[in-house]
C-alpha positions, 0 to 999 in steps of 0.5 A: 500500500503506497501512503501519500506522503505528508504535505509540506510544512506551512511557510514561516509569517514573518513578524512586523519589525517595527521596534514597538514589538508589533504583534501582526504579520509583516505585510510589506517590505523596505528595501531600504530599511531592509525591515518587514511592517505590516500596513498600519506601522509601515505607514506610521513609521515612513510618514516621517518627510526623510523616510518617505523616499524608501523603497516599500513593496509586498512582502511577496515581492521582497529582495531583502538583503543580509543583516550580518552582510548587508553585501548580500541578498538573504536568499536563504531561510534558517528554520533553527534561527528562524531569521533570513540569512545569507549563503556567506551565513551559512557557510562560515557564519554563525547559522553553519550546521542549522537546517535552512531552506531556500528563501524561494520554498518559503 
């Protein structure tokens, strides 16, 4: 008997990163910022006149760069951290060994 096997774990929500320890999921994304918000704090936090030029898109749309290496686009998700990293992380920083998945099966 073949048994179907398990589907696939749900995607991670991220969080919004606003420093006022919001507790709704992230909704939109600044490259600039390099930060996930979602809509009512990424309003409040870009209406200030020196942030309004940042760059806002979907979350969907997001090409977020690496925290530790800002060099680097964070294409891979770590699931023991459970934070966006990049390969240069994974490779000789401090996520070597975790269990991480490409950013794009996420």
């Amino acid at each position: 008997m073949l048994q179907t096997p398990p589907p696939p774990p749900p995607p991670p929500v991220l969080k919004c990163q606003n420093p006022e320890a919001c507790p709704s999921a992230a909704t939109q994304y600044c490259s600039t910022c390099n930060d996930c918000f979602c809509e009512d704090c990424a309003v409040s936090t870009h209406d200030h006149p020196l942030l309004r030029s940042h760059k806002m898109c979907a979350i969907e749309n997001r090409k977020p760069k690496c925290k530790s290496h800002p060099d680097y686009l964070a294409d891979m998700y770590c699931e023991t951290d459970k934070e966006l990293i990049c390969m240069k992380c994974h490779l000789v920083g401090k996520h070597v060994g975790h269990s991480v998945r490409d950013v794009q099966e996420v």
